[in-house]
mmCIF file of the N, C-alpha and C atoms, coordinates in Angstrom:
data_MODEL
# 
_entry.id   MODEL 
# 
loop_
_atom_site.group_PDB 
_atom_site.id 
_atom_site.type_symbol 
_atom_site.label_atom_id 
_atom_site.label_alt_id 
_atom_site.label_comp_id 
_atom_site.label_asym_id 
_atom_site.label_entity_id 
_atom_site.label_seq_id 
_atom_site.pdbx_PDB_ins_code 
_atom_site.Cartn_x 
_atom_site.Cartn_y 
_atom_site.Cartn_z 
_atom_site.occupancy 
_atom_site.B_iso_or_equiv 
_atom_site.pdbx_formal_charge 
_atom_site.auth_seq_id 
_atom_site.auth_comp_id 
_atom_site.auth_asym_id 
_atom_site.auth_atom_id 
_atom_site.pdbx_PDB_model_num 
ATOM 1   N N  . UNK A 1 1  ? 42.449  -5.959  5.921   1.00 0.00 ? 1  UNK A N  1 
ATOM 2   C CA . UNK A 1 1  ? 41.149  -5.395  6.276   1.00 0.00 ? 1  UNK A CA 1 
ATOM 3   C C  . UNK A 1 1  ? 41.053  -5.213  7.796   1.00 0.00 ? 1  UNK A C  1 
ATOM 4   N N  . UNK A 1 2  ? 40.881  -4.222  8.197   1.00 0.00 ? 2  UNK A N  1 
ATOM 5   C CA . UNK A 1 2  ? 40.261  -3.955  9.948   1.00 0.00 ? 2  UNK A CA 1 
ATOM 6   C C  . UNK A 1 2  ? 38.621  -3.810  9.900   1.00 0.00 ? 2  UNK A C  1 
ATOM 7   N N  . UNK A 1 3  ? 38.344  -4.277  11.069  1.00 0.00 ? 3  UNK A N  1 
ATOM 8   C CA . UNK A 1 3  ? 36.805  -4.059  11.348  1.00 0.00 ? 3  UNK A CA 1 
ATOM 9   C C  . UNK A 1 3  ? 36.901  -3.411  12.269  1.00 0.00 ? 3  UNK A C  1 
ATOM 10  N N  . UNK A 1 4  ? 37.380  -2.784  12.866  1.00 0.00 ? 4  UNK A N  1 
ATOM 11  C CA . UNK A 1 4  ? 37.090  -1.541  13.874  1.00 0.00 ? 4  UNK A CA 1 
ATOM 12  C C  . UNK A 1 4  ? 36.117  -0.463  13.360  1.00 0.00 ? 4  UNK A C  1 
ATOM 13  N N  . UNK A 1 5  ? 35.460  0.353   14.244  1.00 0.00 ? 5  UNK A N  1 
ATOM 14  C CA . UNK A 1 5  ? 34.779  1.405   13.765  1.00 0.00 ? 5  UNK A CA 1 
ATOM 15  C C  . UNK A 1 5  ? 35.679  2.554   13.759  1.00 0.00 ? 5  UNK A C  1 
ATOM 16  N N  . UNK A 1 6  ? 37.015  2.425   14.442  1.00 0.00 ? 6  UNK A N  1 
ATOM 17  C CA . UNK A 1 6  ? 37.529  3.442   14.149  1.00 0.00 ? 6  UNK A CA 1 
ATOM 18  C C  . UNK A 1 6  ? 38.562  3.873   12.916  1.00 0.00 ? 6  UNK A C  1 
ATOM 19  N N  . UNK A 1 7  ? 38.368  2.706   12.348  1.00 0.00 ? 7  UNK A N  1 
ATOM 20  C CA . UNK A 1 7  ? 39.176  2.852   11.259  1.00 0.00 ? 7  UNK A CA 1 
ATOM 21  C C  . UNK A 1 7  ? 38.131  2.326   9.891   1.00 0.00 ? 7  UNK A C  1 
ATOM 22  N N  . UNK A 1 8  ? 37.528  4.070   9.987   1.00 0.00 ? 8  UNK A N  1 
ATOM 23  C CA . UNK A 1 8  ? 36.979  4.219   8.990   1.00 0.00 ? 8  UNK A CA 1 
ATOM 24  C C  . UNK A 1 8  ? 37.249  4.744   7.625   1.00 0.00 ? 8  UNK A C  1 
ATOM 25  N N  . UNK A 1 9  ? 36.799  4.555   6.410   1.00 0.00 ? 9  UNK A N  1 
ATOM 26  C CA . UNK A 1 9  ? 37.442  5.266   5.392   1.00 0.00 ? 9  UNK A CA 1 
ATOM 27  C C  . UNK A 1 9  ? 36.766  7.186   5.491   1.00 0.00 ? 9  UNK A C  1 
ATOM 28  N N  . UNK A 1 10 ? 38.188  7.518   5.397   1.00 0.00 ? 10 UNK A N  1 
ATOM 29  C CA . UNK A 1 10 ? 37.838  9.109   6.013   1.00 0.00 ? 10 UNK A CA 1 
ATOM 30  C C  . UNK A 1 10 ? 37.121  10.232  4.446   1.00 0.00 ? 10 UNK A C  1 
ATOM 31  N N  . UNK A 1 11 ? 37.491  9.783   3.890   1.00 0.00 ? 11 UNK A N  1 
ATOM 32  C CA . UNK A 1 11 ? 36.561  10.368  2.510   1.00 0.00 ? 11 UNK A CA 1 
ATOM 33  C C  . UNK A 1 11 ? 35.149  10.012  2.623   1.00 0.00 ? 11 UNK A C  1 
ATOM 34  N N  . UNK A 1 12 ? 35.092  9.109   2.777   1.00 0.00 ? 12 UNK A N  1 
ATOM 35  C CA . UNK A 1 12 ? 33.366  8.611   2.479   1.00 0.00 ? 12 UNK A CA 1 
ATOM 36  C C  . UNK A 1 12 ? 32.806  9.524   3.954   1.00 0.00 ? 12 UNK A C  1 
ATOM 37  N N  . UNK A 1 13 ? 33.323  9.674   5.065   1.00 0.00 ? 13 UNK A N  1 
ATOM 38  C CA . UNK A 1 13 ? 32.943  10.071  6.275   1.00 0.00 ? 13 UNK A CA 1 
ATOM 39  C C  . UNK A 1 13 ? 32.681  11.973  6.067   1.00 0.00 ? 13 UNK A C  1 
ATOM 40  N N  . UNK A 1 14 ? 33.412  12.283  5.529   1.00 0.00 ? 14 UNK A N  1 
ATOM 41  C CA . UNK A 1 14 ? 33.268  13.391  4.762   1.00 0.00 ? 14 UNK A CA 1 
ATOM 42  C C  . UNK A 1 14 ? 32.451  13.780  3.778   1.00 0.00 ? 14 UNK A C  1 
ATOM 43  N N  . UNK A 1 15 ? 32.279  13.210  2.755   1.00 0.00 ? 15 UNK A N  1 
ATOM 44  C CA . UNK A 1 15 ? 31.315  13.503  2.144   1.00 0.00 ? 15 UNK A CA 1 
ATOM 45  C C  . UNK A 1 15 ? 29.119  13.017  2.752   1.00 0.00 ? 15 UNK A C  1 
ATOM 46  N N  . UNK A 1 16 ? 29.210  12.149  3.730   1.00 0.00 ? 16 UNK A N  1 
ATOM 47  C CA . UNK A 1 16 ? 28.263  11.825  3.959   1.00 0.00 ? 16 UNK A CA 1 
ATOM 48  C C  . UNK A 1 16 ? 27.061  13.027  4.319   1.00 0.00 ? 16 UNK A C  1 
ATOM 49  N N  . UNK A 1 17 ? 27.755  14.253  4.967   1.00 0.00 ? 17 UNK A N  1 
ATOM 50  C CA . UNK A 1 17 ? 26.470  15.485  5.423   1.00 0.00 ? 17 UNK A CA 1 
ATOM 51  C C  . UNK A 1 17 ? 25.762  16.169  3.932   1.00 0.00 ? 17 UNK A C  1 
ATOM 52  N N  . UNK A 1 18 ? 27.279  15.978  2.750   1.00 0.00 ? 18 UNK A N  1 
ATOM 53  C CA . UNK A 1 18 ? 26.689  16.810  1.707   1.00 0.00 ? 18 UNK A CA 1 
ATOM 54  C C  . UNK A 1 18 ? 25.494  15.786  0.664   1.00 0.00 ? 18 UNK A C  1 
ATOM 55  N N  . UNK A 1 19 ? 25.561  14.617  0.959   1.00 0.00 ? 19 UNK A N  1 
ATOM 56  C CA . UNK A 1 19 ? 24.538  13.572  0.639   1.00 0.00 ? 19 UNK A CA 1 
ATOM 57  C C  . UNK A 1 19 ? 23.051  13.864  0.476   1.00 0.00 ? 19 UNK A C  1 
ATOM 58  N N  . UNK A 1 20 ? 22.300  14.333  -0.404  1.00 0.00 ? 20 UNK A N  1 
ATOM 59  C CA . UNK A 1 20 ? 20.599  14.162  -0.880  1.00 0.00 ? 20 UNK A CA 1 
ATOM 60  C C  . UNK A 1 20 ? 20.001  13.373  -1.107  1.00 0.00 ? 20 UNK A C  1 
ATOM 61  N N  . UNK A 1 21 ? 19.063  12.859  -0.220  1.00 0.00 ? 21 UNK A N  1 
ATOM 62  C CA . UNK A 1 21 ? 17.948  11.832  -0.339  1.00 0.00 ? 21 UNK A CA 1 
ATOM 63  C C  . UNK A 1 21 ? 17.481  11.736  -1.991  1.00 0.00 ? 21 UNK A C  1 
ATOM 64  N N  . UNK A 1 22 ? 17.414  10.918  -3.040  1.00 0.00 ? 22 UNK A N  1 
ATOM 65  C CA . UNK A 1 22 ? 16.858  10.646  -4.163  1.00 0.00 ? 22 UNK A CA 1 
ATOM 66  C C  . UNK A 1 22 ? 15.504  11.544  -4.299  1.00 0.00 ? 22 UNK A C  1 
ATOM 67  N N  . UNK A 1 23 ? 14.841  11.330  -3.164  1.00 0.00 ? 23 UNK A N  1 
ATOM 68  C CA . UNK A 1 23 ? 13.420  11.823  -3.489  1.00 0.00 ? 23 UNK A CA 1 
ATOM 69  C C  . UNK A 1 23 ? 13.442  13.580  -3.611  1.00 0.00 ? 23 UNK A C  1 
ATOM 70  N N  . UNK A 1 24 ? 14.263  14.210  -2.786  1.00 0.00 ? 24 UNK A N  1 
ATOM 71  C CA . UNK A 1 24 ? 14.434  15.949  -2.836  1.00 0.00 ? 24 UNK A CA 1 
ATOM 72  C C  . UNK A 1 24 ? 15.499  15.711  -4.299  1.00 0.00 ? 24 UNK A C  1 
ATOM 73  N N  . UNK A 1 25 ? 15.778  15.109  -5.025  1.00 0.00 ? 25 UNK A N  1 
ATOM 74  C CA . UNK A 1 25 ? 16.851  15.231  -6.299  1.00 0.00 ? 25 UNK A CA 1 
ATOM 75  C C  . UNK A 1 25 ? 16.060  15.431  -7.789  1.00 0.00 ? 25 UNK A C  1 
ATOM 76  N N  . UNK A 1 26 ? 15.010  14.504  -7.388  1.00 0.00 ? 26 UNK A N  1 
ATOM 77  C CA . UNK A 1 26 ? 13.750  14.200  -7.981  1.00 0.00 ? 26 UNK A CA 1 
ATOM 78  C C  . UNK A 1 26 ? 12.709  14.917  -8.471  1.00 0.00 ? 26 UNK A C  1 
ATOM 79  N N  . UNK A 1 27 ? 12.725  16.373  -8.332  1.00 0.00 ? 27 UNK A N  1 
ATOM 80  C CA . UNK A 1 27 ? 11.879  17.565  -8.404  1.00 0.00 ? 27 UNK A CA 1 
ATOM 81  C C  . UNK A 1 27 ? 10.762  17.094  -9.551  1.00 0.00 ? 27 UNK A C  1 
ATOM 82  N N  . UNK A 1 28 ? 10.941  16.317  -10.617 1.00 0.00 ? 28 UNK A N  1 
ATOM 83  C CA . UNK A 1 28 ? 9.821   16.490  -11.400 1.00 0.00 ? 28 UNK A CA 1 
ATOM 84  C C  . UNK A 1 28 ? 9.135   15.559  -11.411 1.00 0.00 ? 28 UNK A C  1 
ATOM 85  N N  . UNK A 1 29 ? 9.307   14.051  -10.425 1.00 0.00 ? 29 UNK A N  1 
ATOM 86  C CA . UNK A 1 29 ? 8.016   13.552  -10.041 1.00 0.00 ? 29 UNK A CA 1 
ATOM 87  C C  . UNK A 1 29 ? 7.333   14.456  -9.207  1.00 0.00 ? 29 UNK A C  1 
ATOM 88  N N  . UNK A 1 30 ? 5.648   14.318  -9.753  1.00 0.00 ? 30 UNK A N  1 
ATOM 89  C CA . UNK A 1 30 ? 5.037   14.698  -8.741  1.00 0.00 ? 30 UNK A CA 1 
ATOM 90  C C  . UNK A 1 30 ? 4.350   13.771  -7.805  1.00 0.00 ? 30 UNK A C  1 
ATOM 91  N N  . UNK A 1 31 ? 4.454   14.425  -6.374  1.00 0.00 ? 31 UNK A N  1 
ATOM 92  C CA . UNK A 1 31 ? 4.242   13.457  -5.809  1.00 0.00 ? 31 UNK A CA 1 
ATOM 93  C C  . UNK A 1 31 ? 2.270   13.603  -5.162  1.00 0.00 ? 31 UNK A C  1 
ATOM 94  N N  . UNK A 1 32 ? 2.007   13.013  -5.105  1.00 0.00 ? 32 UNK A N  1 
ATOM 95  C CA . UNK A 1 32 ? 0.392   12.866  -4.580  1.00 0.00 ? 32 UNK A CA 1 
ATOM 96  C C  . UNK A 1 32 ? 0.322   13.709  -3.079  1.00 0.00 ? 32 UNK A C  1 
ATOM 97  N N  . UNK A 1 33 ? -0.723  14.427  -3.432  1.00 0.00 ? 33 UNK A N  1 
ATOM 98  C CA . UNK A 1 33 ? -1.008  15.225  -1.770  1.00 0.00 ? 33 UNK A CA 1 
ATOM 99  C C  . UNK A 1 33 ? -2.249  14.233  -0.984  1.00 0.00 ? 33 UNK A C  1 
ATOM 100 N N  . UNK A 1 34 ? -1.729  14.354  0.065   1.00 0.00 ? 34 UNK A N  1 
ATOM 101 C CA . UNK A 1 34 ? -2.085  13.298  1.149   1.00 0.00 ? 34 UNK A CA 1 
ATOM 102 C C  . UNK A 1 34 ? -3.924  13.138  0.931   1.00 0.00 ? 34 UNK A C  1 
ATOM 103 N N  . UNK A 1 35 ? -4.363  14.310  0.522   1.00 0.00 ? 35 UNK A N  1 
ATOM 104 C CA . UNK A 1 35 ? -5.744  14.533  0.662   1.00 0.00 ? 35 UNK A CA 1 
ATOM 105 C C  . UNK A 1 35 ? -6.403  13.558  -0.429  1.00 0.00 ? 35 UNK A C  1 
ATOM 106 N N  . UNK A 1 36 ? -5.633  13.646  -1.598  1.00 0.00 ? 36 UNK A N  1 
ATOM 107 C CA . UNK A 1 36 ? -6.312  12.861  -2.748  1.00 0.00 ? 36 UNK A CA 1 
ATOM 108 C C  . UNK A 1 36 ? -5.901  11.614  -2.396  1.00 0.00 ? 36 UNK A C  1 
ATOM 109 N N  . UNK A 1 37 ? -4.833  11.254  -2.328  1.00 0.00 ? 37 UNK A N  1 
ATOM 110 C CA . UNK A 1 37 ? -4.133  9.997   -1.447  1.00 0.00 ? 37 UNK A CA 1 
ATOM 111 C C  . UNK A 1 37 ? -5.472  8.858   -0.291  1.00 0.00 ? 37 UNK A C  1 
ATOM 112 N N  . UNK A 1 38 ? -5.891  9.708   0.433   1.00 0.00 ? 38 UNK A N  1 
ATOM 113 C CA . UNK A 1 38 ? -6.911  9.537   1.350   1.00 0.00 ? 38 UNK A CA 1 
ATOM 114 C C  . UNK A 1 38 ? -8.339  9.260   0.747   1.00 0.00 ? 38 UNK A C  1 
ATOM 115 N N  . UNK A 1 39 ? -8.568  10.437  -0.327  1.00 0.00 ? 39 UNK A N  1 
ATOM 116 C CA . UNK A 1 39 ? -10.076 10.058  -1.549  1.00 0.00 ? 39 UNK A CA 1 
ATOM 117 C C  . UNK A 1 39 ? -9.435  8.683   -1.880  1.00 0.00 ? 39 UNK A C  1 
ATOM 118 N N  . UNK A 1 40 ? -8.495  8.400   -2.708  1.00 0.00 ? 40 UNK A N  1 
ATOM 119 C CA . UNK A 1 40 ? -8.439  7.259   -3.281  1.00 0.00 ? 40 UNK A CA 1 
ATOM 120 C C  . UNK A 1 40 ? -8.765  5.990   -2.356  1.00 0.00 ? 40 UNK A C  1 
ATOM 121 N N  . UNK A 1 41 ? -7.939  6.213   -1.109  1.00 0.00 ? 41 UNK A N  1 
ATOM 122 C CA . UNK A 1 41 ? -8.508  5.055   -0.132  1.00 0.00 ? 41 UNK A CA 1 
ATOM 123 C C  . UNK A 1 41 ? -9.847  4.948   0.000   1.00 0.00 ? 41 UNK A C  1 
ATOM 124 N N  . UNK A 1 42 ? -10.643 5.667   0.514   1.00 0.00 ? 42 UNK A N  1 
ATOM 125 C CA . UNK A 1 42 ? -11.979 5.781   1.277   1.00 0.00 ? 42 UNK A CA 1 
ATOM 126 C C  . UNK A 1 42 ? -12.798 5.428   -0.469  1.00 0.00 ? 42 UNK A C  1 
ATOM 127 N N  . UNK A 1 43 ? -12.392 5.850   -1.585  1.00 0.00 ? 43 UNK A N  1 
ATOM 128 C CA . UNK A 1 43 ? -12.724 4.784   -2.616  1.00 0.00 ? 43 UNK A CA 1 
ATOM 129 C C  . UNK A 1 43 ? -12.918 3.275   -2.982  1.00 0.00 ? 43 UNK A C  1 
ATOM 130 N N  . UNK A 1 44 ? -11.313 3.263   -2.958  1.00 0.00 ? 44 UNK A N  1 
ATOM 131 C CA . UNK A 1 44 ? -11.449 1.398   -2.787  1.00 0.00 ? 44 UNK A CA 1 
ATOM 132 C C  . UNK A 1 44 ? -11.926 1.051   -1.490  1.00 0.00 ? 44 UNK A C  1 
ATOM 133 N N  . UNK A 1 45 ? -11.871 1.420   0.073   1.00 0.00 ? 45 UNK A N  1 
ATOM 134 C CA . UNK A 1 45 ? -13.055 0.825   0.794   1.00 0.00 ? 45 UNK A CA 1 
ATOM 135 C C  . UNK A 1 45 ? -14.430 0.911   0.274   1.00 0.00 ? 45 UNK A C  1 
ATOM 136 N N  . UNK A 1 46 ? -14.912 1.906   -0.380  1.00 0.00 ? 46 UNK A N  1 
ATOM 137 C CA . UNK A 1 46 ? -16.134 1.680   -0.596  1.00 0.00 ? 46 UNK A CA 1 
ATOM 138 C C  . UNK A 1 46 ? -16.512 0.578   -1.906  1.00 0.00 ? 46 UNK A C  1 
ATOM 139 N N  . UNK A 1 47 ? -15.547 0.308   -2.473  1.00 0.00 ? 47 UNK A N  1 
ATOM 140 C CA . UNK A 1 47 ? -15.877 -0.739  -3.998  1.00 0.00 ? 47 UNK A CA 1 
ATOM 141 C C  . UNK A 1 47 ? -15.716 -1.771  -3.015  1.00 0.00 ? 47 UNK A C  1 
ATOM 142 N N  . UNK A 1 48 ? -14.829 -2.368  -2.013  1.00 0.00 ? 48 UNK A N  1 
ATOM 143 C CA . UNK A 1 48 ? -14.395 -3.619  -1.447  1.00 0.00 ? 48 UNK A CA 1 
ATOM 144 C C  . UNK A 1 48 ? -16.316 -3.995  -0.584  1.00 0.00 ? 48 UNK A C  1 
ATOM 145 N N  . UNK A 1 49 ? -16.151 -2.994  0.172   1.00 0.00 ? 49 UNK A N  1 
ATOM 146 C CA . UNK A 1 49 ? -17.208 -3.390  0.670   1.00 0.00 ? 49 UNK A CA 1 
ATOM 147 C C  . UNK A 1 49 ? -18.756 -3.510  -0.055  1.00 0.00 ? 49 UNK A C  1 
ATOM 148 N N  . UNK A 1 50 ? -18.305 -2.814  -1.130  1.00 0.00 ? 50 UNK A N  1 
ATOM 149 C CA . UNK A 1 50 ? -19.949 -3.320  -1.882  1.00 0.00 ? 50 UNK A CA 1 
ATOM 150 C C  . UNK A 1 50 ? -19.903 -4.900  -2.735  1.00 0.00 ? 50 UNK A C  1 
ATOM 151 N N  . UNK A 1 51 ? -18.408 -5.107  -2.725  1.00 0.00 ? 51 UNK A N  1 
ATOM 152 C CA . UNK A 1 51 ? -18.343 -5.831  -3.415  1.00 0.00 ? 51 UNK A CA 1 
ATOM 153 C C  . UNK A 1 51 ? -18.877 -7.355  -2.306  1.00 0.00 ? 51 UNK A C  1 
ATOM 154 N N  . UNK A 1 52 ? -18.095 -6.880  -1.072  1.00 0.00 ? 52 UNK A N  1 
ATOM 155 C CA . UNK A 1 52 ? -18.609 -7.989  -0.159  1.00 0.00 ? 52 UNK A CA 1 
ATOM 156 C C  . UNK A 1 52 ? -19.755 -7.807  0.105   1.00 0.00 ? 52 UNK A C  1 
ATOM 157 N N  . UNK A 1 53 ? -20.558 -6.738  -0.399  1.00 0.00 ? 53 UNK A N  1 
ATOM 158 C CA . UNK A 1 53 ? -22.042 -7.017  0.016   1.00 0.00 ? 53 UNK A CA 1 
ATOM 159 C C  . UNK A 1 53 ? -22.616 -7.759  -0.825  1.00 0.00 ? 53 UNK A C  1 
ATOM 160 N N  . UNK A 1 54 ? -22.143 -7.500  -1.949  1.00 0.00 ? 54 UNK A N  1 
ATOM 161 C CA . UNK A 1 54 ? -22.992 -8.305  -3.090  1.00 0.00 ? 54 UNK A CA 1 
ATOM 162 C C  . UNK A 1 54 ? -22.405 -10.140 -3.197  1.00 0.00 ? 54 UNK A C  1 
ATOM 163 N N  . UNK A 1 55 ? -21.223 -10.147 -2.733  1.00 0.00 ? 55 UNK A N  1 
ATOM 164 C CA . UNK A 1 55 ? -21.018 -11.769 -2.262  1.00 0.00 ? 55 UNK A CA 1 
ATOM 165 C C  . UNK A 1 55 ? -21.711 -11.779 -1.213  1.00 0.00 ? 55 UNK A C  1 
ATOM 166 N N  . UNK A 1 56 ? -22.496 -11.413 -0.226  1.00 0.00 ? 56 UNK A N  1 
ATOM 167 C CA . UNK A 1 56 ? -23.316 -12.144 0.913   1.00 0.00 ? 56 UNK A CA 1 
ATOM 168 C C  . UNK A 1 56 ? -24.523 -12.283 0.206   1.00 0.00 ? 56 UNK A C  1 
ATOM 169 N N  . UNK A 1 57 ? -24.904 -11.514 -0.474  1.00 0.00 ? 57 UNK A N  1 
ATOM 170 C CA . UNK A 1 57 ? -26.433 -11.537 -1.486  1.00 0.00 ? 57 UNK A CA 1 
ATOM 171 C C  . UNK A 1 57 ? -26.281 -12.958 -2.244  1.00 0.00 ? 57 UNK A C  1 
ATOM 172 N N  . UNK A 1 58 ? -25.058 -13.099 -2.985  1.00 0.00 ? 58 UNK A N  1 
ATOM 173 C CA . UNK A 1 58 ? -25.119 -14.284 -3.752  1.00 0.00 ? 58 UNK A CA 1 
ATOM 174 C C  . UNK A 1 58 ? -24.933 -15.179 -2.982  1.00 0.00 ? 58 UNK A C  1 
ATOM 175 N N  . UNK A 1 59 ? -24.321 -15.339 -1.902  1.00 0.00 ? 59 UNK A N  1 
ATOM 176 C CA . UNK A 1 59 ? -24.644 -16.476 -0.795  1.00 0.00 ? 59 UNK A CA 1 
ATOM 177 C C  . UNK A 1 59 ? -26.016 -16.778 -0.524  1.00 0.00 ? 59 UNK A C  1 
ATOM 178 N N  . UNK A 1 60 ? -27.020 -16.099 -0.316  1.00 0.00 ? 60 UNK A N  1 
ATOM 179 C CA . UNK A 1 60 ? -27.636 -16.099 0.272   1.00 0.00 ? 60 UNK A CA 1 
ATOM 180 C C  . UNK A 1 60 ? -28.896 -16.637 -0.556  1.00 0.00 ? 60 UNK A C  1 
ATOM 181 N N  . UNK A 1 61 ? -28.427 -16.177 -1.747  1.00 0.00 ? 61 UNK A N  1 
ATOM 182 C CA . UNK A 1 61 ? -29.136 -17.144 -3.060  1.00 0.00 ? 61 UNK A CA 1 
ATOM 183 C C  . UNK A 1 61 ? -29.136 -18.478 -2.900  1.00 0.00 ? 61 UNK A C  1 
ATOM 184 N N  . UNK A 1 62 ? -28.093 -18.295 -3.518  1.00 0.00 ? 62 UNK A N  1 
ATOM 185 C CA . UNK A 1 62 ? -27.635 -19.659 -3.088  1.00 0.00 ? 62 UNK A CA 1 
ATOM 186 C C  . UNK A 1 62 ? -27.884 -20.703 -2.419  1.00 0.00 ? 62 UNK A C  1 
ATOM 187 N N  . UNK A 1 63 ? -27.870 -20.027 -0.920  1.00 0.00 ? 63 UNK A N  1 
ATOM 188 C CA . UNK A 1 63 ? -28.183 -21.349 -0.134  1.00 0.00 ? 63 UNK A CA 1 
ATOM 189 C C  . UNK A 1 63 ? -29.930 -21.626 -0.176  1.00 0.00 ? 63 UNK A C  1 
ATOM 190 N N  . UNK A 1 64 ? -30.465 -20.192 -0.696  1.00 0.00 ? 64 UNK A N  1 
ATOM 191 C CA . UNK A 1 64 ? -32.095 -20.373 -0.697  1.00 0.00 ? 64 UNK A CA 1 
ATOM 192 C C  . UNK A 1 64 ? -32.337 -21.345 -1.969  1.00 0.00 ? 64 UNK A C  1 
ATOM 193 N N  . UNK A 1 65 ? -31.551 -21.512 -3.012  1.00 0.00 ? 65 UNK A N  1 
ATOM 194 C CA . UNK A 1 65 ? -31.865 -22.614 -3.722  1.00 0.00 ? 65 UNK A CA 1 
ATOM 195 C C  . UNK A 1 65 ? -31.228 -23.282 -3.570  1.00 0.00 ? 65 UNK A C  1 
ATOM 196 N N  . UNK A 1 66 ? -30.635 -23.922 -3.137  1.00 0.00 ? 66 UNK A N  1 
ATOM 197 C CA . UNK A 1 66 ? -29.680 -25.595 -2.062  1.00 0.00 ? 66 UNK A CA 1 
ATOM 198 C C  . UNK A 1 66 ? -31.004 -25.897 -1.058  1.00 0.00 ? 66 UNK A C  1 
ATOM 199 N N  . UNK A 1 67 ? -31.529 -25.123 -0.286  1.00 0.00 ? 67 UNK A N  1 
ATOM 200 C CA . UNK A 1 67 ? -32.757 -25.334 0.334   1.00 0.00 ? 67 UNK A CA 1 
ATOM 201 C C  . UNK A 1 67 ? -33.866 -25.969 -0.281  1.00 0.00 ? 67 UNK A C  1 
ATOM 202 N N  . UNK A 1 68 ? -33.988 -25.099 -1.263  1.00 0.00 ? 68 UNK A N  1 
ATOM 203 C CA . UNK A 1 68 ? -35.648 -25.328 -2.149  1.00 0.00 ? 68 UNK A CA 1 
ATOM 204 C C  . UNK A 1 68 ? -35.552 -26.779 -2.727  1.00 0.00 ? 68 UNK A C  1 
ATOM 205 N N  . UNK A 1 69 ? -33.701 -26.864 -3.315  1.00 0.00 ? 69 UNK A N  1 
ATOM 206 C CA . UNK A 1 69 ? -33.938 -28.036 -4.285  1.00 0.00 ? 69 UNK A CA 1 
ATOM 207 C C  . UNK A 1 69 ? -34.057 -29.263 -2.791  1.00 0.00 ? 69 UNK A C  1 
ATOM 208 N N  . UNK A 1 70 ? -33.672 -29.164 -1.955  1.00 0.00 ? 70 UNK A N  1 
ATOM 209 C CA . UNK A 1 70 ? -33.476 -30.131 -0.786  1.00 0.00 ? 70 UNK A CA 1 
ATOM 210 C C  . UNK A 1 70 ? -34.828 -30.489 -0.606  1.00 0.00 ? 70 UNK A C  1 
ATOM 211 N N  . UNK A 1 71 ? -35.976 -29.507 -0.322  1.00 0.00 ? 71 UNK A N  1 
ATOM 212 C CA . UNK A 1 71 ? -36.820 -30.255 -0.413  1.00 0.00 ? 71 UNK A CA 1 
ATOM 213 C C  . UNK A 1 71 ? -37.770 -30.837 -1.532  1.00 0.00 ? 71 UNK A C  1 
ATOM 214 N N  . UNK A 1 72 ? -37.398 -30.279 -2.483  1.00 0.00 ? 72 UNK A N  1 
ATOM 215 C CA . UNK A 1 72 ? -38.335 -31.405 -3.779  1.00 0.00 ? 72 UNK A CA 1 
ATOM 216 C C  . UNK A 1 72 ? -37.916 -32.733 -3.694  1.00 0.00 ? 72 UNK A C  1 
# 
């Protein structure tokens, strides 16, 4: 075995330009356009954040009855 870079295997060095990325081979996935890609995000931010709104609401319960019972 050599580890030089110059003694490379000369076939594989050759065939490497005619080489296609998987994804251009792939023609019949389709792939998502950036725009709907982007709806979907600005979606789940909007479920995340309602969702944390509605956990500060139930906090906030919460501590108003931890309060109430504190003082009976």
């Amino acid at each position: 075995m050599v580890k030089g870079k110059a003694f490379r295997k000369q076939w594989k060095e050759k065939r490497k330009p005619t080489k296609t990325r998987a994804s251009s081979r792939a023609v019949s996935i389709r792939r998502v356009p950036w725009e709907e890609r982007q709806k979907a995000k600005r979606e789940l931010e909007a479920v995340k954040a309602k969702a944390k709104e509605l956990e500060e609401a139930k906090k906030a319960v919460k501590k108003q009855k931890a309060k109430k019972k504190r003082r009976a």
